[in-house]
N, CA, C and O atoms as a GROMACS GRO file, in nm:
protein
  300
    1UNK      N    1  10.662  -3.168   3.762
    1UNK     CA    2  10.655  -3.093   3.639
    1UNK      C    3  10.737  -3.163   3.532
    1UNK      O    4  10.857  -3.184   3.552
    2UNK      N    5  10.664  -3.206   3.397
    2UNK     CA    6  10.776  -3.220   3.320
    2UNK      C    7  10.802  -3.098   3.235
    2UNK      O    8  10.749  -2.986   3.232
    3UNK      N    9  10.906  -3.159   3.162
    3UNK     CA   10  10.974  -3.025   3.068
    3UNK      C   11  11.075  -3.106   2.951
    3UNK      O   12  11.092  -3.227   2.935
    4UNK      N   13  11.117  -3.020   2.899
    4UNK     CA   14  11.169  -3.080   2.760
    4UNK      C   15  11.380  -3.098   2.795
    4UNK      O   16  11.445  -3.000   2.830
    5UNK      N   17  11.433  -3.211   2.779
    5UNK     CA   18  11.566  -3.201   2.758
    5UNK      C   19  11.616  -3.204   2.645
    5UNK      O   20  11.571  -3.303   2.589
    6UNK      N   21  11.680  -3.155   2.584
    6UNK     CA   22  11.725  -3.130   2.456
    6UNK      C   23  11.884  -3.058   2.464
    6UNK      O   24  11.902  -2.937   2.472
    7UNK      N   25  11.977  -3.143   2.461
    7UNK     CA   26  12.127  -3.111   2.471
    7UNK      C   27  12.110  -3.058   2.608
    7UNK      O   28  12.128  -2.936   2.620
    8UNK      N   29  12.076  -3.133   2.725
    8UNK     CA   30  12.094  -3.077   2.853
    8UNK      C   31  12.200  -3.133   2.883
    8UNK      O   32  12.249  -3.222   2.814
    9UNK      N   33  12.266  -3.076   3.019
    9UNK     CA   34  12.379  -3.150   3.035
    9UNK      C   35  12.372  -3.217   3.201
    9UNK      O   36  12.402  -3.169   3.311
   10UNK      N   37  12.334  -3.308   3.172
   10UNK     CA   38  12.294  -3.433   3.322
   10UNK      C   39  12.417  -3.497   3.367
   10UNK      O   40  12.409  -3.605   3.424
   11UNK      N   41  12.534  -3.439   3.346
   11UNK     CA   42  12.616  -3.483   3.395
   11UNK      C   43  12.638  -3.594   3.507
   11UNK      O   44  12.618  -3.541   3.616
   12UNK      N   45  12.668  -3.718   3.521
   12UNK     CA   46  12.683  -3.770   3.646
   12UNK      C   47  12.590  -3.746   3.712
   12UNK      O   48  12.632  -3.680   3.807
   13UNK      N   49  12.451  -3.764   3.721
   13UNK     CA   50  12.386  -3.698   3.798
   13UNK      C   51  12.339  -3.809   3.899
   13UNK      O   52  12.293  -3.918   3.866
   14UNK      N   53  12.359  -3.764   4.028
   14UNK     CA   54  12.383  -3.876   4.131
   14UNK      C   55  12.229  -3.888   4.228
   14UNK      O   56  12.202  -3.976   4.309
   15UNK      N   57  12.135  -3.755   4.183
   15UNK     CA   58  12.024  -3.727   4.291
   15UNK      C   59  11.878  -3.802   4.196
   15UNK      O   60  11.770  -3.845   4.238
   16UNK      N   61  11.936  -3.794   4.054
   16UNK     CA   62  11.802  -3.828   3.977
   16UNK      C   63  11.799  -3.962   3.925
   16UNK      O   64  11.899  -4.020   3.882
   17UNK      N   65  11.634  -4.029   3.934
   17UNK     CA   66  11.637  -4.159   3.919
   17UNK      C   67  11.564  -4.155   3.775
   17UNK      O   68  11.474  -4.082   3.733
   18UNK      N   69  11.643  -4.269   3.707
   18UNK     CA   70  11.567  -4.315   3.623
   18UNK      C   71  11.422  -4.239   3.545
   18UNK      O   72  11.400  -4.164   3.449
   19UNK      N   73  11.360  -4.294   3.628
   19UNK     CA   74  11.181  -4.273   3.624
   19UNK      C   75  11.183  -4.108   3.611
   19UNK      O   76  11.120  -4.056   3.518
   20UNK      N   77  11.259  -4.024   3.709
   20UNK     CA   78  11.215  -3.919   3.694
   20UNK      C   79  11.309  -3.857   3.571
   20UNK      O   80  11.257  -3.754   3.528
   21UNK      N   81  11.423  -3.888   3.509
   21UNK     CA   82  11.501  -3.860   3.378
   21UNK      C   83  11.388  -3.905   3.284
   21UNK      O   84  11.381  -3.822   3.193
   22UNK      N   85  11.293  -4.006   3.269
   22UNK     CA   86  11.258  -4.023   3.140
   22UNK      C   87  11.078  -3.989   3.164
   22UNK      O   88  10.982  -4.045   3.113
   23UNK      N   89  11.086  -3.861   3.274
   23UNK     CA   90  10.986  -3.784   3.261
   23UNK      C   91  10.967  -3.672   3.201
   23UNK      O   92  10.862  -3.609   3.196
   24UNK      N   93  11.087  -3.641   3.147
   24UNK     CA   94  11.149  -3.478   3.082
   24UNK      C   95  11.115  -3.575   2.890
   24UNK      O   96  11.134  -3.688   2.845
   25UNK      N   97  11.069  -3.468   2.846
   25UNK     CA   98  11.066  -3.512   2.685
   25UNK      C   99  11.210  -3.508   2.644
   25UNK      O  100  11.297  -3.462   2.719
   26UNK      N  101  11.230  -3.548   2.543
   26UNK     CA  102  11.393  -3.556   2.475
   26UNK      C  103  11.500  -3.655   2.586
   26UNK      O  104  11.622  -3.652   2.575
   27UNK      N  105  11.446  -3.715   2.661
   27UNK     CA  106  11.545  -3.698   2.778
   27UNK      C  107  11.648  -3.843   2.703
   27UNK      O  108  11.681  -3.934   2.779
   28UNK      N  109  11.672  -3.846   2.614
   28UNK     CA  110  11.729  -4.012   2.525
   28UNK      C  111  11.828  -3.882   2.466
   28UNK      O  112  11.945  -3.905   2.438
   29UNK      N  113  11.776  -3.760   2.452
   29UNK     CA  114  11.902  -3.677   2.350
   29UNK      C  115  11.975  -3.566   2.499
   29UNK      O  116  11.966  -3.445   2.473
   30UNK      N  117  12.022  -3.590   2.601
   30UNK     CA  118  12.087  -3.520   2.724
   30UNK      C  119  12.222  -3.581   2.671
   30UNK      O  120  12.246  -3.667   2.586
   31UNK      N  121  12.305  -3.503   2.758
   31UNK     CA  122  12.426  -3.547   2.790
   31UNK      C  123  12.447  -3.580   2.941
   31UNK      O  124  12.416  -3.506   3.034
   32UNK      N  125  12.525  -3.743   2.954
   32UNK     CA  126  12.491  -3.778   3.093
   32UNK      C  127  12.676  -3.810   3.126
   32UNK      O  128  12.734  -3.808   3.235
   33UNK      N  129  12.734  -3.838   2.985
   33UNK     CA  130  12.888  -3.856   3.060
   33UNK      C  131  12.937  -3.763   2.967
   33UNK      O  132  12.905  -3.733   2.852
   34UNK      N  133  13.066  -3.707   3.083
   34UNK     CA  134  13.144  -3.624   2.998
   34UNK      C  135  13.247  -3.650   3.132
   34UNK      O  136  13.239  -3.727   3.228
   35UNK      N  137  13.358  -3.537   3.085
   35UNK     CA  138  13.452  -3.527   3.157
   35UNK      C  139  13.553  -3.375   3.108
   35UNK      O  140  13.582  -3.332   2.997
   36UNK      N  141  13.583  -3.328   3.236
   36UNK     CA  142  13.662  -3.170   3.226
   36UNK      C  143  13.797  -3.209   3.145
   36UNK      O  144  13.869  -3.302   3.182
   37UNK      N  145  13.822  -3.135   3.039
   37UNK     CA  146  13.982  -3.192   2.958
   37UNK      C  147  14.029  -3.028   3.041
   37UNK      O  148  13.991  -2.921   2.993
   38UNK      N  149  14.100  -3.035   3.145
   38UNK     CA  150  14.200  -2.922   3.182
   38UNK      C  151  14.285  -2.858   3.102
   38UNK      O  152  14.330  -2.751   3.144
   39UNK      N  153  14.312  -2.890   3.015
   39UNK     CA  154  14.441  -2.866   2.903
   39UNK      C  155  14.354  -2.750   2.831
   39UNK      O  156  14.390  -2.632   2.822
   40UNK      N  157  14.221  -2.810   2.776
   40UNK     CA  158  14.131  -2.724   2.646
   40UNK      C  159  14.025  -2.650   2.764
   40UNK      O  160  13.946  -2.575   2.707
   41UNK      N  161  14.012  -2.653   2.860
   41UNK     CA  162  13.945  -2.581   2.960
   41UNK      C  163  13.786  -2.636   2.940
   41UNK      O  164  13.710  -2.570   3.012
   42UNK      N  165  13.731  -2.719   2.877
   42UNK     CA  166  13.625  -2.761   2.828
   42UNK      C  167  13.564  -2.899   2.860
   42UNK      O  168  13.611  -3.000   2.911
   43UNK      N  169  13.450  -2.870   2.814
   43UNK     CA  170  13.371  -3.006   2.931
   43UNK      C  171  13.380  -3.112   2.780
   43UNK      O  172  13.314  -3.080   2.682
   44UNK      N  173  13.456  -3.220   2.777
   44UNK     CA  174  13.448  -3.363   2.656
   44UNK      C  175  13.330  -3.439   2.720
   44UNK      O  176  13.309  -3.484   2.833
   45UNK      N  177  13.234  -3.433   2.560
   45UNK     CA  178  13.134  -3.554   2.611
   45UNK      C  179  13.216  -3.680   2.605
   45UNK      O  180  13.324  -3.667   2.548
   46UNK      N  181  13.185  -3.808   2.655
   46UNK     CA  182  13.224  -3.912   2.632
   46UNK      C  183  13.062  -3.966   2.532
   46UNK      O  184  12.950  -3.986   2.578
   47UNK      N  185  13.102  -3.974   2.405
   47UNK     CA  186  12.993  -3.999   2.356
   47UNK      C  187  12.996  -4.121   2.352
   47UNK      O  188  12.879  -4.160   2.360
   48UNK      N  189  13.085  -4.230   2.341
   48UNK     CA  190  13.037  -4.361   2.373
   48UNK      C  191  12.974  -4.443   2.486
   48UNK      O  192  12.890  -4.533   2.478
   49UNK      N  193  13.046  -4.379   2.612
   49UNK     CA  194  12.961  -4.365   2.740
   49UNK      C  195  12.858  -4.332   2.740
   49UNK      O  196  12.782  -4.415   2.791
   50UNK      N  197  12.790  -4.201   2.690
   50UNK     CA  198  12.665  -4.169   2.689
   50UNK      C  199  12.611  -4.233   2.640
   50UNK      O  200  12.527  -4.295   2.705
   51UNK      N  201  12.622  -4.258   2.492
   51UNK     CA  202  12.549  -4.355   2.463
   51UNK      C  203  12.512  -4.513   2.502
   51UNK      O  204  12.405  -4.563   2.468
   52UNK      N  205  12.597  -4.572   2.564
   52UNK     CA  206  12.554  -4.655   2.618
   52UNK      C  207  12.471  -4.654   2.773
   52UNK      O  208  12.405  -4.743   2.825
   53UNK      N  209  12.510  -4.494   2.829
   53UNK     CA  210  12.454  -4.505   2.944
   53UNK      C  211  12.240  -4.503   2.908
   53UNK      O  212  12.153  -4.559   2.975
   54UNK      N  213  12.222  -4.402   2.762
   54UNK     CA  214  12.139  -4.388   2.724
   54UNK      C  215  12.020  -4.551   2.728
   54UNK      O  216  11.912  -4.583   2.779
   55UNK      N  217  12.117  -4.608   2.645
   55UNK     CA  218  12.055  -4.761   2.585
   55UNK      C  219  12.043  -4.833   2.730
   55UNK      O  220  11.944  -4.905   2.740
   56UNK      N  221  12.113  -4.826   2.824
   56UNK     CA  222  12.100  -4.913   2.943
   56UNK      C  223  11.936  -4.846   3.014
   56UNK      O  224  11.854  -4.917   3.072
   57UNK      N  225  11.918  -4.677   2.987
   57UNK     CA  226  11.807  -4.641   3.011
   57UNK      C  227  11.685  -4.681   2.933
   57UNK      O  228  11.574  -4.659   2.982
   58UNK      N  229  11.696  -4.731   2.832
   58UNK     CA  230  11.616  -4.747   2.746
   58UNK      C  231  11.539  -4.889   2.763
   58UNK      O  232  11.425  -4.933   2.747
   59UNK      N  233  11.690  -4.942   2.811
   59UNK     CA  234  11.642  -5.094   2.850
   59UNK      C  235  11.574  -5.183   2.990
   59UNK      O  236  11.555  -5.301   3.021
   60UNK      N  237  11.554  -5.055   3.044
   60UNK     CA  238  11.520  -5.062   3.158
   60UNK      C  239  11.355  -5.007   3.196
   60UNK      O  240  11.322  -4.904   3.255
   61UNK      N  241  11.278  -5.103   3.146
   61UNK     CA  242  11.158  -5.076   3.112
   61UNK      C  243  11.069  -5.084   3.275
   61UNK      O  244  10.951  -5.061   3.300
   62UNK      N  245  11.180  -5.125   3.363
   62UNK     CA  246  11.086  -5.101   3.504
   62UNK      C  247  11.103  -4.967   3.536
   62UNK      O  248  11.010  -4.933   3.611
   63UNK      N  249  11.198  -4.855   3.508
   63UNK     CA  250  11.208  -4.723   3.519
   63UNK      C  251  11.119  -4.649   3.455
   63UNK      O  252  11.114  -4.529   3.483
   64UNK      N  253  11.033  -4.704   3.360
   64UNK     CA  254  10.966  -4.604   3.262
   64UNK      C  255  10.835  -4.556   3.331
   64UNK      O  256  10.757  -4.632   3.389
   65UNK      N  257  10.821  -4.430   3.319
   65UNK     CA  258  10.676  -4.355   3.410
   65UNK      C  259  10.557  -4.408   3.349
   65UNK      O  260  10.531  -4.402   3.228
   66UNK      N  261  10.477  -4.467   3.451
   66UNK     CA  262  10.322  -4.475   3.416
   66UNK      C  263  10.254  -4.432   3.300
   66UNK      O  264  10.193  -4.494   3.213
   67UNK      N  265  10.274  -4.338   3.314
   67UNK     CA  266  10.205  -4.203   3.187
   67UNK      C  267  10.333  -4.140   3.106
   67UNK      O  268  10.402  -4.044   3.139
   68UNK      N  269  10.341  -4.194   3.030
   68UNK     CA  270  10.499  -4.112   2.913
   68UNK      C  271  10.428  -3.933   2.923
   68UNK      O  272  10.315  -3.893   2.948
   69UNK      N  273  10.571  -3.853   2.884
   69UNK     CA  274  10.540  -3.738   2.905
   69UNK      C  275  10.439  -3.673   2.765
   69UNK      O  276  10.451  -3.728   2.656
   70UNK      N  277  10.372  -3.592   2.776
   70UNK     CA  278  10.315  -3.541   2.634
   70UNK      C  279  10.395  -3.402   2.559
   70UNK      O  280  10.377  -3.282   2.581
   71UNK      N  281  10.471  -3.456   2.481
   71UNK     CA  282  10.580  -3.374   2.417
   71UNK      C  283  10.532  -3.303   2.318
   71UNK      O  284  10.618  -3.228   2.273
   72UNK      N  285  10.384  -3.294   2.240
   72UNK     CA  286  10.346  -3.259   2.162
   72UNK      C  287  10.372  -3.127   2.177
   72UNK      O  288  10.383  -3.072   2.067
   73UNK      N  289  10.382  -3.074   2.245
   73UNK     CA  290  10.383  -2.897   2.281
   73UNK      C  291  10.540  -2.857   2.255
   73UNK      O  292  10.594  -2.748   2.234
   74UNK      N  293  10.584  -2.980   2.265
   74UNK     CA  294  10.742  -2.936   2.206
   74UNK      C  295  10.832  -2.946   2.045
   74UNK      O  296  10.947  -2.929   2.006
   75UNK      N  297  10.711  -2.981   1.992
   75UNK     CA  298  10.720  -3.042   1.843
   75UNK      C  299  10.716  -2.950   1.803
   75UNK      O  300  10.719  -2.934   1.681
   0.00000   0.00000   0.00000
């Protein structure tokens, strides 16, 4: 099934590959690094991490699904 990611939070996610992350529409706008700040009780994105973890997905054109997802229904 795909489905739409949009500010999801993919934390570290250790079970999902590639191929199946950039089967979800939006899946370039998730959050994939962060980290717990104990002090503020709150989850810190690492937005430079993410973003680079993003671009390393991007660049990795043997991960990309056969058939891109059809997001039109989410527009």
């Amino acid at each position: 099934m795909k489905g739409l990611l949009l500010d999801a939070y993919l934390i570290d996610t250790k079970y999902l590959k590639a191929t199946q992350i950039k089967l979800a529409c939006n899946w370039d706008q998730a959050f994939y690094k962060a980290y717990l700040d104990k002090e503020k009780g709150k989850l810190i994105i690492d937005e430079e991490a993410n973003k680079a973890y993003i671009e390393e997905l991007k660049q990795d054109k043997d991960s990309d699904p056969k058939t891109p997802p059809d997001c039109s229904k989410w527009e």
